[in-house]
C-alpha positions as CSV (number, residue, x, y, z in Angstrom):
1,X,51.4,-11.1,-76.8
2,X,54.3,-10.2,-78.5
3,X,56.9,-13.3,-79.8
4,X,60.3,-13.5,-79.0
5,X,62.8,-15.0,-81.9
6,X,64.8,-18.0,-80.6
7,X,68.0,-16.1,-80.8
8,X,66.8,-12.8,-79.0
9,X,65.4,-14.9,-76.4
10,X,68.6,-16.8,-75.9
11,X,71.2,-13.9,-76.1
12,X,73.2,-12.9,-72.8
13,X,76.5,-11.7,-73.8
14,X,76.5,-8.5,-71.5
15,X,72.9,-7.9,-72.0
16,X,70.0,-8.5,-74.0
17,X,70.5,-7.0,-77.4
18,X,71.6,-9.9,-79.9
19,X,72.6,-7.1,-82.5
20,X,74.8,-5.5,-80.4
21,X,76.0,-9.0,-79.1
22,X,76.9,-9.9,-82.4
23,X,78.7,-6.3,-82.7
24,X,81.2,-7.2,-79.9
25,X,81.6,-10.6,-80.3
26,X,83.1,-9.6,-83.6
27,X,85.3,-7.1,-82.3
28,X,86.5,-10.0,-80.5
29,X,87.3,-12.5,-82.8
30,X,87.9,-10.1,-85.7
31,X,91.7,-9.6,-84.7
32,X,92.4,-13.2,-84.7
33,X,90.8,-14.3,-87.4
34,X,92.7,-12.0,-89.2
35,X,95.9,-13.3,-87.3
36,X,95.2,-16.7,-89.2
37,X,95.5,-14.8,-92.6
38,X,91.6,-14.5,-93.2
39,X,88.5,-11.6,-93.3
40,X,85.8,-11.8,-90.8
41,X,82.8,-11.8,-93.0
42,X,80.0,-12.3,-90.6
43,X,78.5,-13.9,-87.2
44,X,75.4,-15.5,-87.1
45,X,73.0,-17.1,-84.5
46,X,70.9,-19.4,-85.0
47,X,69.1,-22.6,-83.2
48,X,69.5,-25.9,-84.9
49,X,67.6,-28.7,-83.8
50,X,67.1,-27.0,-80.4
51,X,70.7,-25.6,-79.6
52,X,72.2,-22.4,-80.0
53,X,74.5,-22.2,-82.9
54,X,77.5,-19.4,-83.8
55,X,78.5,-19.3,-87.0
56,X,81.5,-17.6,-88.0
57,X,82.0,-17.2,-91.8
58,X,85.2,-16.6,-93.1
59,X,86.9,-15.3,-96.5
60,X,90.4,-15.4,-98.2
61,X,91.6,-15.5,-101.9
62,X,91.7,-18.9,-103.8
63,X,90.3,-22.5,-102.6
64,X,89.5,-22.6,-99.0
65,X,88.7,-26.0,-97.5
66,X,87.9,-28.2,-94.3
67,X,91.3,-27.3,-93.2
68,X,90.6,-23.3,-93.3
69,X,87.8,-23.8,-91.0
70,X,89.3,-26.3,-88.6
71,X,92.2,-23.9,-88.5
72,X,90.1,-20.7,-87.5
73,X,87.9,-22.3,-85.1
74,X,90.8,-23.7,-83.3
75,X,91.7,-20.2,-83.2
76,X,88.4,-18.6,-81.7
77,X,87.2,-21.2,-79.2
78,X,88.9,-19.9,-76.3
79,X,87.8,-16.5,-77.5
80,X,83.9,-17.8,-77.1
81,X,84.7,-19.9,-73.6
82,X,85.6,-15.8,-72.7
83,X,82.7,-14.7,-74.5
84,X,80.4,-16.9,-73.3
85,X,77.3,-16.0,-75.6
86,X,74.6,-18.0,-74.3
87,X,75.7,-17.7,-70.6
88,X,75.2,-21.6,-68.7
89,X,73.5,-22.9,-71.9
90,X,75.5,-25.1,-74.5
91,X,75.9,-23.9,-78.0
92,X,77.3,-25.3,-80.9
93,X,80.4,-22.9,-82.8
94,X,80.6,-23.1,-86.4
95,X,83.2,-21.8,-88.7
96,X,82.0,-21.5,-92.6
97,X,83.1,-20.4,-95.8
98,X,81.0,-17.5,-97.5
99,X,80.2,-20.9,-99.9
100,X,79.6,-20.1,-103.6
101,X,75.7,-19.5,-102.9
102,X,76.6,-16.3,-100.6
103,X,74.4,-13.2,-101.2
104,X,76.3,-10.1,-102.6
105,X,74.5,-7.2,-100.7
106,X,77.7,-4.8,-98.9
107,X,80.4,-3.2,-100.8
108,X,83.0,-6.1,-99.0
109,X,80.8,-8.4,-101.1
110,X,81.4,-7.0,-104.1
111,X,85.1,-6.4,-103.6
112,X,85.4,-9.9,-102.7
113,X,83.9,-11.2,-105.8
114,X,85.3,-8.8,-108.2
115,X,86.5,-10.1,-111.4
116,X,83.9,-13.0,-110.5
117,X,81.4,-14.2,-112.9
118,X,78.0,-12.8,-111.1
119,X,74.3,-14.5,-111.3
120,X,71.7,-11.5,-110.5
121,X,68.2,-11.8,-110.2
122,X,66.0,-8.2,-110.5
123,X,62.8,-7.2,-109.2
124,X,61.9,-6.4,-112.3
125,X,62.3,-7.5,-116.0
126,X,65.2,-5.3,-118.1
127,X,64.9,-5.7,-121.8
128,X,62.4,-8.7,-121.0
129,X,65.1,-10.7,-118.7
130,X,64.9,-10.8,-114.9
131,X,67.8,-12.8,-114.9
132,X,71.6,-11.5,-115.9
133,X,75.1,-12.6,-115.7
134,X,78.1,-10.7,-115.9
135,X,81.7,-10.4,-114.4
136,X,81.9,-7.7,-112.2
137,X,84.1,-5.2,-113.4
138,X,83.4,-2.6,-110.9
139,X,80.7,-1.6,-108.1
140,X,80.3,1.9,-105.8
141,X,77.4,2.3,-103.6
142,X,74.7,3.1,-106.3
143,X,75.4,0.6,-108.8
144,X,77.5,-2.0,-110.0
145,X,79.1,-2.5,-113.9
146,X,79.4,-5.6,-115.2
147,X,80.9,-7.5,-118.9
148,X,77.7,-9.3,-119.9
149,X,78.2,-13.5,-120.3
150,X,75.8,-15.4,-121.8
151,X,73.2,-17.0,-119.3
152,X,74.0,-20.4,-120.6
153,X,77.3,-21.0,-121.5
154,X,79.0,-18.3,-119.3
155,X,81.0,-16.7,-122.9
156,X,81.4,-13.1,-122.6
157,X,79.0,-11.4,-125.3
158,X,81.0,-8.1,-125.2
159,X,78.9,-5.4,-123.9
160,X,79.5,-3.4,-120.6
161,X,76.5,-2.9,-118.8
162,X,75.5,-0.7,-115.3
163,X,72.9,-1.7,-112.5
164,X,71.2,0.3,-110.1
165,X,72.3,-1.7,-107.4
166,X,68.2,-1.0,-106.2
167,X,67.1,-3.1,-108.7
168,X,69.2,-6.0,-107.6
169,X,66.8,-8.8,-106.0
170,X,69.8,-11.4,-105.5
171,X,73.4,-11.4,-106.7
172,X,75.5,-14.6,-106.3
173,X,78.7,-16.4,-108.3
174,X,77.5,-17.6,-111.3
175,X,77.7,-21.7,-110.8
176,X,78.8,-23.8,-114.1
177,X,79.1,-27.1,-114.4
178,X,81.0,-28.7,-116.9
């Protein structure tokens, strides 16, 4: 018997196929998002305690708060009352930040973040670390180059160094505290 995910089972915007749901409903939105003055950086479903969730996450330059959101998903509801995504069922629309946690993985990721401080984890150890941090100083779709910090206190250590971007496990912001 073969299992169905909660979201492929609960997917009926003009048929059954949630990725290409997903592919239209951000040709939708995508304009007016960008209307508002921010980058469509993904739609996700999910169910949450038993409901069908959208989440839109949004991007723009500098601080983005509460207001950001509220703004954007003022925007798009009437968009998804169109849309309809989950046909009679109720769903739950959430607009999000990309949040500092946010996985680097698509060249928009990395342009986004660029001059950012960067955590990366790698599969495997180089020079007996499998942990680095850097600021991105550049990326393409092989690798990316970064100015080497120190792990700990985040002070550039002055070397220049280039990643197979294969070897990346995870790449986030660095987060300091001070």
């Amino acid at each position: 018997m073969k299992r169905v995910s909660p979201t492929a089972r609960s997917c009926s915007y003009k048929g059954c196929n949630m990725k290409e749901d997903i592919l239209k409903i951000k040709e939708k939105i995508k304009p007016v998002v960008e209307g508002e003055g921010y980058e469509l950086v993904d739609v996700k479903t999910s169910v949450r305690y038993g409901t069908d969730t959208v989440t839109v996450v949004i991007y723009r330059d500098g601080d983005m708060g509460l207001d950001d959101c509220e703004k954007v998903h003022n925007a798009v509801d009437a968009l998804f009352d169109e849309i309809n995504p989950f046909g009679d069922k109720s769903y739950n629309l959430e607009v999000s930040s990309m949040g500092l946690d946010w996985p680097l993985k698509t060249d928009d990721d990395f342009r986004r973040r660029a001059g950012k401080e960067l955590e990366i984890s790698l599969f495997k150890k180089i020079d007996g670390n499998k942990k680095i941090t850097g600021v991105l100083k550049g990326y393409d779709n092989d690798s990316i180059t970064l100015e080497l910090t120190d792990i700990k206190t985040g002070k550039t250590v002055g070397s220049t160094f280039v990643l197979d971007r294969k070897e990346i496990a995870k790449a986030s912001l660095a987060v300091r505290f001070e």
